[in-house]
N, C-alpha and C positions, 0 to 999 in steps of 0.2 A: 825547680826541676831543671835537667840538665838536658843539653840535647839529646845525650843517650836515650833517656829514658823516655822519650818520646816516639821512638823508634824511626828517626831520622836512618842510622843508620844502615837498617833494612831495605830501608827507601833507594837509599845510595846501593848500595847489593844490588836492587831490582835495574836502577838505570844502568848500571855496569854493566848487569848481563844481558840486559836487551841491544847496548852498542857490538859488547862481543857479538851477539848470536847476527847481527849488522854484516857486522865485518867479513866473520865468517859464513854465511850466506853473499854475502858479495866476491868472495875468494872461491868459495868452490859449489853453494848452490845457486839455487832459481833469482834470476833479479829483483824478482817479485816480492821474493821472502827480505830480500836485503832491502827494500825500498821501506814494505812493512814495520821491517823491526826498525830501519831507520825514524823511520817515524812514529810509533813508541818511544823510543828512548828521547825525540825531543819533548813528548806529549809531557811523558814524567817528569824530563827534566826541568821544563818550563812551571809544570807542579808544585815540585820539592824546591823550586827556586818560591816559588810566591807563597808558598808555607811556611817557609824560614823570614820570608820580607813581611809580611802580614799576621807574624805571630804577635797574640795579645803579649807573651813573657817578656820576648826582647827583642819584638822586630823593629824595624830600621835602628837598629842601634851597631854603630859602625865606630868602634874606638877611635879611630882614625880618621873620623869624621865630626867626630864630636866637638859640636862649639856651645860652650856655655857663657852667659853674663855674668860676670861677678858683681857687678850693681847696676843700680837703676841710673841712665848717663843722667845726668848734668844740663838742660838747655841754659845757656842764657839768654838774654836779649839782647838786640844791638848793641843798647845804651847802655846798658850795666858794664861796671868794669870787671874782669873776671879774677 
């Protein structure tokens, strides 16, 4: 299953608009509502971040982070010549 279909992206929808409704409550309404919705939008985004990190599908999986072993190493011992 893809992340679509998870509805990640609704998710993403919701944090967006709760920064807009931030900003725009910071520009021209109550400080109050802008402090609120500020703080929504991190509650969510802190969320949809540990949803995505803690998914059973593919969480912490990070292309670009990815280190694999391609064998079992090698010890030697002192003594042995290698």
């Amino acid at each position: 299953m893809t992340i679509a279909g998870r509805g990640a992206p609704k998710m993403m929808l919701v944090v967006f608009a709760t920064l807009s409704l931030a900003l725009l409550a910071a520009y021209c309404g109550p400080r109050w509502l802008a402090i609120v919705a500020m703080l929504a939008c991190l509650a969510l985004s802190t969320g949809l971040f540990l949803f995505e990190i803690y998914s059973p599908e593919y969480g912490f999986r990070m292309p670009w982070l990815q280190v694999e072993l391609d064998a079992v190493p090698q010890v030697w011992s002192r003594g042995d010549p290698a």
